[in-house]
C-alpha positions as a Markdown table, in Angstrom:
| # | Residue | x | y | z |
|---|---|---|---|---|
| 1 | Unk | 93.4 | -37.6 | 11.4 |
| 2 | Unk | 92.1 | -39.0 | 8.0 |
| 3 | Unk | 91.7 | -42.9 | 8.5 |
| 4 | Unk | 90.7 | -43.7 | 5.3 |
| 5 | Unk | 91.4 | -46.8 | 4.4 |
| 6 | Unk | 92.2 | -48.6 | 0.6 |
| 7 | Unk | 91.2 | -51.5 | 0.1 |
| 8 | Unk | 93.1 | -53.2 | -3.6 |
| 9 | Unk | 91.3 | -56.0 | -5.3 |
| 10 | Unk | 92.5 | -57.1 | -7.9 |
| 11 | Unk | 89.9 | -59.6 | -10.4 |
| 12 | Unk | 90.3 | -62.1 | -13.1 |
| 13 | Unk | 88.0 | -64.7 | -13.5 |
| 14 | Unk | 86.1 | -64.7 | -10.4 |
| 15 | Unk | 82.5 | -64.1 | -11.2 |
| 16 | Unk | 81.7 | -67.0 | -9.1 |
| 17 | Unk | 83.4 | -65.3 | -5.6 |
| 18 | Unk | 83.7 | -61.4 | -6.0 |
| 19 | Unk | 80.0 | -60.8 | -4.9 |
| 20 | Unk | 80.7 | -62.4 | -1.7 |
| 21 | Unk | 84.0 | -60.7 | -1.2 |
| 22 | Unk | 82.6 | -57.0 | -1.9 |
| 23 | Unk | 80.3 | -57.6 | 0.3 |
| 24 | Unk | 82.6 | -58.4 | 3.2 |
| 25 | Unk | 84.4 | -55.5 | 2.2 |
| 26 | Unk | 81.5 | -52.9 | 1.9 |
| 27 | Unk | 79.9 | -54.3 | 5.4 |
| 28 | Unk | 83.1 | -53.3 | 7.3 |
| 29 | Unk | 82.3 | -51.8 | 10.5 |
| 30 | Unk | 84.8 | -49.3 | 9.5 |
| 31 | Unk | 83.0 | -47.3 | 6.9 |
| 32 | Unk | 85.6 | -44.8 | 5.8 |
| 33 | Unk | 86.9 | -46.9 | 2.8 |
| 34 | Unk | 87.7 | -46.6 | -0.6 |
| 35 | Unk | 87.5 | -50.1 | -2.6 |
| 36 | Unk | 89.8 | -50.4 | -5.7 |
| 37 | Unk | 88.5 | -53.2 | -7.9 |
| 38 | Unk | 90.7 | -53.5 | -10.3 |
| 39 | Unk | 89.6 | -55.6 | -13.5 |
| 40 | Unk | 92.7 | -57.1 | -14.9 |
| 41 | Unk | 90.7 | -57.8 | -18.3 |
| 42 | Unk | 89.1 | -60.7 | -16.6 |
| 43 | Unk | 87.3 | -62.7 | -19.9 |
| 44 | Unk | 84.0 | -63.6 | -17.4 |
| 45 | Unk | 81.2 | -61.1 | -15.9 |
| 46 | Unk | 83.3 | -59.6 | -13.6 |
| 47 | Unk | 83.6 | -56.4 | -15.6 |
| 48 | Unk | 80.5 | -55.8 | -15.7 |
| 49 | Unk | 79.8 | -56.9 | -12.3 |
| 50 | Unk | 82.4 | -54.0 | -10.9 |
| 51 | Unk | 80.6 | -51.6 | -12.8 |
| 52 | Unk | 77.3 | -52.9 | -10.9 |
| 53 | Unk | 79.1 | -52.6 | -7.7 |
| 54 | Unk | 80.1 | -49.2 | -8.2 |
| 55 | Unk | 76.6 | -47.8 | -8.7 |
| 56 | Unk | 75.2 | -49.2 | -5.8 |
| 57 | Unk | 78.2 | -48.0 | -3.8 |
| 58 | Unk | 80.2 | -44.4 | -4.0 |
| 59 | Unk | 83.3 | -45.7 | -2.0 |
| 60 | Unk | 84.4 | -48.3 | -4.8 |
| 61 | Unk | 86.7 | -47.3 | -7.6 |
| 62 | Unk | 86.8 | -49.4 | -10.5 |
| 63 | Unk | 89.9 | -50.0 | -12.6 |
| 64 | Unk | 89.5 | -51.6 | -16.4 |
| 65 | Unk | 92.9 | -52.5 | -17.5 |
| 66 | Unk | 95.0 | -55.0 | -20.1 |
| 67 | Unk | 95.8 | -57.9 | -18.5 |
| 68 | Unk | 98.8 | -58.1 | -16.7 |
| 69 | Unk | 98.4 | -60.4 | -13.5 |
| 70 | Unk | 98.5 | -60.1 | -10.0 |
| 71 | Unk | 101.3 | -57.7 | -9.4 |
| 72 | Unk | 100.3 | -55.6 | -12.1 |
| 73 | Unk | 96.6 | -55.4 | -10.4 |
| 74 | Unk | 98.4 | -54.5 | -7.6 |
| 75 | Unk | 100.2 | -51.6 | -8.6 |
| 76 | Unk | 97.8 | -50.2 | -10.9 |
| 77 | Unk | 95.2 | -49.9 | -7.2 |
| 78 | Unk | 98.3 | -48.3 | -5.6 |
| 79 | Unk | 98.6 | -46.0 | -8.4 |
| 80 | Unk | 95.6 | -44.1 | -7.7 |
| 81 | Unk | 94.9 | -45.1 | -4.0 |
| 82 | Unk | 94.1 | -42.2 | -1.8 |
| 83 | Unk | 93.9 | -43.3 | 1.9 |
| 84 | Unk | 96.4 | -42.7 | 4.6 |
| 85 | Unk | 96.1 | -46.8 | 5.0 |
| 86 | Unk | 96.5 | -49.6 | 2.6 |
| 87 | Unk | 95.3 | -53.3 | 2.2 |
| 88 | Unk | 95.2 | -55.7 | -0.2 |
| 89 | Unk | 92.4 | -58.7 | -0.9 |
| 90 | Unk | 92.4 | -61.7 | -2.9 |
| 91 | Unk | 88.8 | -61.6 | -5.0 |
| 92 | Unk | 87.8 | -65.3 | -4.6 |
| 93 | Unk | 88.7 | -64.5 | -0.3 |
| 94 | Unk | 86.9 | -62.8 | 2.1 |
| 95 | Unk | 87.1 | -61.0 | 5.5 |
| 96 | Unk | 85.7 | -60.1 | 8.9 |
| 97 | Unk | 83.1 | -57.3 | 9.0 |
| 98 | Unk | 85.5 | -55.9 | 11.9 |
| 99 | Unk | 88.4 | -56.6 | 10.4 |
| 100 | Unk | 89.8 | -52.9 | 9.1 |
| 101 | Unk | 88.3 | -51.4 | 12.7 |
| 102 | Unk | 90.3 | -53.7 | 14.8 |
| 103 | Unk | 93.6 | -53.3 | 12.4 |
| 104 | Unk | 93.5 | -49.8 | 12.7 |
| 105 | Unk | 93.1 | -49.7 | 16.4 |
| 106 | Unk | 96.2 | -51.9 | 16.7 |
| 107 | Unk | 97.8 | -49.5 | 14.7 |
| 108 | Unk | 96.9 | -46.4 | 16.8 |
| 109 | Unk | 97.9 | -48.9 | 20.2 |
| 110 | Unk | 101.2 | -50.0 | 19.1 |
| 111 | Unk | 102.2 | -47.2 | 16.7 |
| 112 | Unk | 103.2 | -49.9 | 14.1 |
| 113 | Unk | 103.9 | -49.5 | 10.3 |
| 114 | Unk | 102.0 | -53.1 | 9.4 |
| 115 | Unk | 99.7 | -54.3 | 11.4 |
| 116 | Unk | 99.1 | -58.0 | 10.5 |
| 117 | Unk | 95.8 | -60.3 | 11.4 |
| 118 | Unk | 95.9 | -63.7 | 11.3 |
| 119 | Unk | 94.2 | -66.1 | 8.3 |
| 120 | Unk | 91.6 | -69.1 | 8.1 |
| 121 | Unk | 91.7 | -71.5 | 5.5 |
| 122 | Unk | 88.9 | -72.2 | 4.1 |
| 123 | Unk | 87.7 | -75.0 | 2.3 |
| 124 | Unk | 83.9 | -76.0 | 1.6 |
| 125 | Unk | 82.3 | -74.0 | 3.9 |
| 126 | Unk | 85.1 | -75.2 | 6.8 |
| 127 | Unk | 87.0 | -72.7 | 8.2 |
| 128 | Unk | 90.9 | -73.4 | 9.9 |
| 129 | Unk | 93.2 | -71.1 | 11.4 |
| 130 | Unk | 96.5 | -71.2 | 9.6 |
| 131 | Unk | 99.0 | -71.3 | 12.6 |
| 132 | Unk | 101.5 | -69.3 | 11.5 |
| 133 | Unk | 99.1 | -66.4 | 10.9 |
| 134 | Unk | 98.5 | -65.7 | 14.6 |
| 135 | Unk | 100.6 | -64.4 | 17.0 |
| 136 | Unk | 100.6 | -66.9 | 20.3 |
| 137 | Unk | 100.2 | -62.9 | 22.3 |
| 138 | Unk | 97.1 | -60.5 | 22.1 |
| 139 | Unk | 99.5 | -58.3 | 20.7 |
| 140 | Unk | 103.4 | -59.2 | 19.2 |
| 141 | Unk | 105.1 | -55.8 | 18.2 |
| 142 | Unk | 108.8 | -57.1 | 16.3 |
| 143 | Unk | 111.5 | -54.9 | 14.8 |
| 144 | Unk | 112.0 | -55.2 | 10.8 |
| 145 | Unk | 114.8 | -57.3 | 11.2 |
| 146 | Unk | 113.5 | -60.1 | 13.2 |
| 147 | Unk | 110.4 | -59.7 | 11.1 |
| 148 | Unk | 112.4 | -60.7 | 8.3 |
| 149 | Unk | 114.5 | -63.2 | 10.0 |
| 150 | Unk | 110.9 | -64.8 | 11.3 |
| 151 | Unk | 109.9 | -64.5 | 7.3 |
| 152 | Unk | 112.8 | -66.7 | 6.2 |
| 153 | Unk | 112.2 | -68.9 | 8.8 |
| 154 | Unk | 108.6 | -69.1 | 7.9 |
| 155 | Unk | 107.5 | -68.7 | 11.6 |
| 156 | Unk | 105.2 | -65.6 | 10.5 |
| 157 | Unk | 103.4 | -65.6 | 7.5 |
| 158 | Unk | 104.2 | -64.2 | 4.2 |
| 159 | Unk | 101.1 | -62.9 | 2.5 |
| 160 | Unk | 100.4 | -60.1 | 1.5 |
| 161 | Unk | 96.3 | -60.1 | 2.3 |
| 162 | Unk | 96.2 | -59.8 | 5.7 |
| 163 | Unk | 97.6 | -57.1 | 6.7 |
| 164 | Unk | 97.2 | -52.9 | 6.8 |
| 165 | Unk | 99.9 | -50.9 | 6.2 |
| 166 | Unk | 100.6 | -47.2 | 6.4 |
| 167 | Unk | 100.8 | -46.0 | 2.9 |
| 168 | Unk | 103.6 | -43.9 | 3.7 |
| 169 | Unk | 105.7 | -47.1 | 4.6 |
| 170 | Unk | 105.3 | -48.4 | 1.6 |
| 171 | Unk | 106.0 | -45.3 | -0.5 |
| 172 | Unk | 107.6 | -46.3 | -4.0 |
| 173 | Unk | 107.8 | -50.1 | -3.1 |
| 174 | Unk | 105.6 | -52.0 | -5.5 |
| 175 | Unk | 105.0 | -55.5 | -6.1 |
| 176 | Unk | 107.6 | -57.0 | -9.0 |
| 177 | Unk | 105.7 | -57.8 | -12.4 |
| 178 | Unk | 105.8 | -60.6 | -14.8 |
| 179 | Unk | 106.5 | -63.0 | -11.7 |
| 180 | Unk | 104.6 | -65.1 | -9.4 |
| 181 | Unk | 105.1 | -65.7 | -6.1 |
| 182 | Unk | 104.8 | -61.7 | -5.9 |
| 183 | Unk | 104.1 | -61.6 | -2.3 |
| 184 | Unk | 107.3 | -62.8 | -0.7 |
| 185 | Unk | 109.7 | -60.0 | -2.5 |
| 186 | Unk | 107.0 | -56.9 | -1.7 |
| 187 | Unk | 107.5 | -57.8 | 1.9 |
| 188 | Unk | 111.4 | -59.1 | 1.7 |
| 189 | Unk | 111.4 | -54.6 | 0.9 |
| 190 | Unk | 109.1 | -53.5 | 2.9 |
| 191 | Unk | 110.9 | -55.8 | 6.1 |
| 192 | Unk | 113.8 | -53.9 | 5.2 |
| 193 | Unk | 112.6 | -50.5 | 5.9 |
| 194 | Unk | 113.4 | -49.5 | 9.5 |
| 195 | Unk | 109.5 | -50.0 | 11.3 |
| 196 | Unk | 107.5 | -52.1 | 13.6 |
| 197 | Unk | 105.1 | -54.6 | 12.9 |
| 198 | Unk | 102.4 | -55.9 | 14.9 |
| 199 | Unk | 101.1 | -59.4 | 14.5 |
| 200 | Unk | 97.6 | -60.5 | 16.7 |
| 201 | Unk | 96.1 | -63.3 | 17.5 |
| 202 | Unk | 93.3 | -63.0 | 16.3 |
| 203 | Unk | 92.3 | -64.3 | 12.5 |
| 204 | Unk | 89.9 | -62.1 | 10.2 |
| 205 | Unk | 91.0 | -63.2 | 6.6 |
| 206 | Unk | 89.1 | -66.5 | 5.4 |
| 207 | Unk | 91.7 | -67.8 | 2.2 |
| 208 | Unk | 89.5 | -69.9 | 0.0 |
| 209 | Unk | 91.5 | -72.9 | -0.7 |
| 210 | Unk | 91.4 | -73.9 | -4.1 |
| 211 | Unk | 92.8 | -76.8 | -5.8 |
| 212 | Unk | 93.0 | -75.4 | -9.2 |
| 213 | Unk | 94.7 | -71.9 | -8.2 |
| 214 | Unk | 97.5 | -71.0 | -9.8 |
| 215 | Unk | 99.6 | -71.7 | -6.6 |
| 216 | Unk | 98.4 | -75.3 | -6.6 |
| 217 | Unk | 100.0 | -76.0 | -10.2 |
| 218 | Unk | 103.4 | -77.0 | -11.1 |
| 219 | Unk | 104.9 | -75.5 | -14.0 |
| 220 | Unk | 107.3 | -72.9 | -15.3 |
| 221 | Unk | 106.2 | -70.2 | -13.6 |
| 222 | Unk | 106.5 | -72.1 | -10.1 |
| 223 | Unk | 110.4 | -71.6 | -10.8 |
| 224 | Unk | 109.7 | -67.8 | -9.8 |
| 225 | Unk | 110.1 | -67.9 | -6.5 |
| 226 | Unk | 113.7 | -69.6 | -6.8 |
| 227 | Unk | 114.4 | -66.3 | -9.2 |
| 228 | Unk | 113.2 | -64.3 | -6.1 |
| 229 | Unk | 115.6 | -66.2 | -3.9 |
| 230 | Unk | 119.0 | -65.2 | -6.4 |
| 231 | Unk | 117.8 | -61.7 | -6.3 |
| 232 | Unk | 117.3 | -61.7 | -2.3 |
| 233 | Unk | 121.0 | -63.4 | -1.9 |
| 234 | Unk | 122.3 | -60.7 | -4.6 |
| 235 | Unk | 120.8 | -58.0 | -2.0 |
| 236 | Unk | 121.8 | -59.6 | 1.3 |
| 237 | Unk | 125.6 | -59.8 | -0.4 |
| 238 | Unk | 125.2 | -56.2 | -1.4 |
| 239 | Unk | 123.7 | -54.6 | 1.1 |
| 240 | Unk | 125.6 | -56.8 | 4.0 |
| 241 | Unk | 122.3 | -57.8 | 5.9 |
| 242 | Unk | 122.5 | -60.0 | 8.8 |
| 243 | Unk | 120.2 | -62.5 | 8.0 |
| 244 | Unk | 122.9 | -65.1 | 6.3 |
| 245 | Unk | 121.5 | -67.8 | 9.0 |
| 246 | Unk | 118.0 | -67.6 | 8.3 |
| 247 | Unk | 118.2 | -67.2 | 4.4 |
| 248 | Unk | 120.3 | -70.2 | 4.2 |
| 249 | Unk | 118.1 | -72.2 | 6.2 |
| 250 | Unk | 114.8 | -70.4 | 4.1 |
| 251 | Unk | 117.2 | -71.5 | 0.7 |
| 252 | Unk | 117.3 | -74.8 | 1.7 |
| 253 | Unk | 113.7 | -75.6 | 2.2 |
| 254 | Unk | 112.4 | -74.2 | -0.9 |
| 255 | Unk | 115.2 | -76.0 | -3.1 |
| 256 | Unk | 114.4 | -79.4 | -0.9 |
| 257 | Unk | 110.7 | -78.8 | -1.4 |
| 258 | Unk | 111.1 | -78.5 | -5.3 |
| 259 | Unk | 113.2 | -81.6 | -5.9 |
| 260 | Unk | 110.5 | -84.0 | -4.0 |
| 261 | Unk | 108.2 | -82.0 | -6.0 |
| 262 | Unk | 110.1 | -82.1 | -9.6 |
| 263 | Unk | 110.4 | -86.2 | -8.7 |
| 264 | Unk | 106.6 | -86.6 | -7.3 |
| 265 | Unk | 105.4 | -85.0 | -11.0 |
| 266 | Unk | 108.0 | -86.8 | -12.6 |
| 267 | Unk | 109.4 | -83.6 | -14.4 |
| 268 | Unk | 112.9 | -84.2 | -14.2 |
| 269 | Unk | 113.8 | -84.3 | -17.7 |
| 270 | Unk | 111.3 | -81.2 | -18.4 |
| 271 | Unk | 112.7 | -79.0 | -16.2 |
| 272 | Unk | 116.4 | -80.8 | -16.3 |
| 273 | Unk | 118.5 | -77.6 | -16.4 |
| 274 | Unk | 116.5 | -76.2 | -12.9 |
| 275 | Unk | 116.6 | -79.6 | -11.7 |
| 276 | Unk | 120.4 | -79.9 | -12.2 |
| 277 | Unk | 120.3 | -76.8 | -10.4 |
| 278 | Unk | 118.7 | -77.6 | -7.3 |
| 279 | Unk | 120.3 | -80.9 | -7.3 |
| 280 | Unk | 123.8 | -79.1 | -7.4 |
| 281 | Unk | 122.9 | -76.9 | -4.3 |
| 282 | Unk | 121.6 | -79.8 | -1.8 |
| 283 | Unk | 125.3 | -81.6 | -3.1 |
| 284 | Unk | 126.9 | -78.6 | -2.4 |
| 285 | Unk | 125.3 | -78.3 | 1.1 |
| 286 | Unk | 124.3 | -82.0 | 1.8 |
| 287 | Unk | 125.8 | -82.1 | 5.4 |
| 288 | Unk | 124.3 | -78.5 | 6.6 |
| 289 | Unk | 121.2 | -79.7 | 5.6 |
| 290 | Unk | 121.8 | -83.1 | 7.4 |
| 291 | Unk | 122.9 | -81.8 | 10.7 |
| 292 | Unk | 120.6 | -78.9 | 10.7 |
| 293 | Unk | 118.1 | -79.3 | 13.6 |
| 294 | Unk | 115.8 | -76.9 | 12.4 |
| 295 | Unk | 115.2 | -78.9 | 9.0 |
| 296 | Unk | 112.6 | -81.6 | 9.6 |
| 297 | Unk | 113.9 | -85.4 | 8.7 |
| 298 | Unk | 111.5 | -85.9 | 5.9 |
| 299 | Unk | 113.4 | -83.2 | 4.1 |
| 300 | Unk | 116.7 | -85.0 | 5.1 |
| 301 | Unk | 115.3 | -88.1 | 3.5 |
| 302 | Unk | 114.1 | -85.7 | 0.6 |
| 303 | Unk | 118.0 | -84.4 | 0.2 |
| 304 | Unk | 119.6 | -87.9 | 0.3 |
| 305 | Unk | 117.1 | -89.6 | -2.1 |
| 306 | Unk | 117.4 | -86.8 | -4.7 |
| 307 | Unk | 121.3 | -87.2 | -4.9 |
| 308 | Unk | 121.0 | -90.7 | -4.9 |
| 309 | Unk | 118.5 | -91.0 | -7.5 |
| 310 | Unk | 121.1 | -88.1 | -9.4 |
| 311 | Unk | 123.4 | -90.6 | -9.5 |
């Protein structure tokens, strides 16, 4: 069976990082790889550096495109990608020499359709496992629909990095464009499709925290993931998907976490008409999110300071 494996990276300004990243990917023990750097018009040495790569090493593809962001990186490696197996990789992050060898013989144990492996944070040279990467068995094999559920409820984690999928299983789903927060509706799909996936506990990824990422900055685009969340409830009313609870509970944390953020930057009156918004909701569900055992008590505290300060 072909167990070719393709690995997406997608680069913009990361001359500093994608050496160290190739490598990890190119010293797999698993050599039946195709890398797919993809250069999304990145204005540092990174172009040329793919190109350097590529000489030394027949199993990357390079990819010189107009730039488009992460998503559109994304896509544009899925485009062309030709192994029976997919992953994707951050190019300031690295991995696990093992890591693709011990995916792929979860995935031939437990018959799964993504196999997930857990993350480290890393920061200065000090590496932490993120929690809710790992599964607390060797192996956890969950239906879709509790995947999802355990999604929403943030209990598993929602990147896109770690994980191998089969390429089939993702068939015409592709990462949305022109948004951040792109991981969380690629996998909201994929959950959706009837499969298994298979979580270890054992961490390969190492995410290089950085304080000036995108992620880290608030501004207009940080609003995309509450644009994600009115397209998920469109689709959960549509489609009549029996994860009301978990959405509602998932809705509530990220609309709590943006108006102690909103008041922490003191961006009120710069984003007033999102503001207003989220304001509105935590009125509108002020004693759910009070009475609610699963919502922690600083986010209580969060929901009655931000209508009282509304007032």
């Amino acid at each position: 069976m072909n167990q070719l494996v393709s690995i997406i990276v997608p680069i913009y300004n990361v001359q500093n990082y994608l050496e160290e990243c190739v490598n990890s990917l190119l010293a797999q023990t698993h050599k039946e790889i195709e890398v797919i750097l993809v250069d999304d018009e990145s204005p540092d040495n990174c172009p040329q550096m793919c190109e350097d790569f590529a000489k030394k090493d027949s199993r990357i593809k390079v990819i010189h495109k107009k730039n488009g962001g992460l998503s559109s990186a994304r896509n544009a490696g899925l485009d062309i990608a030709t192994g029976n197996y997919i992953m994707f990789i951050d190019s300031d992050d690295f991995v696990e020499h093992n890591m693709v060898e011990e995916l792929l013989a979860i995935k031939a144990q437990s018959n799964a359709d993504i196999v997930c492996g857990g993350i480290y944070r890393y920061t200065n040279g000090t590496a932490e496992v993120i929690p809710s990467t790992v599964s607390k068995e060797n192996i956890e094999i969950m239906d879709n629909t509790t995947a999802l559920k355990k999604l929403l409820l943030r209990s598993i984690n929602c990147s896109s990095c770690n994980k191998l999928y089969s390429k089939t299983f993702i068939g015409e789903t592709r990462f949305k464009e022109g948004r951040n927060n792109e991981d969380h509706p690629f996998l909201f799909e994929l959950y959706q499709k009837n499969g298994a996936i298979a979580y270890t506990n054992k961490a390969y990824y190492y995410y290089r925290y950085n304080q000036e990422s995108i992620s880290r900055t608030f501004n207009d685009r940080s609003f995309d993931i509450i644009k994600n969340i009115d397209d998920l409830e469109k689709e959960i009313e549509t489609k009549k998907l029996d994860i009301e609870k978990e959405f509602r509970l998932y809705k509530s944390y990220v609309y709590l976490l943006f108006a102690f953020l909103l008041q922490k930057n003191n961006c009120k009156e710069k984003f007033n008409s999102e503001y207003n918004k989220i304001v509105k909701y935590i009125k509108q569900n002020i004693w759910y999110i009070l009475f609610n055992s699963d919502i922690r008590i600083k986010n209580k505290i969060v929901a009655l300071l931000t209508i009282l300060k509304f007032l």
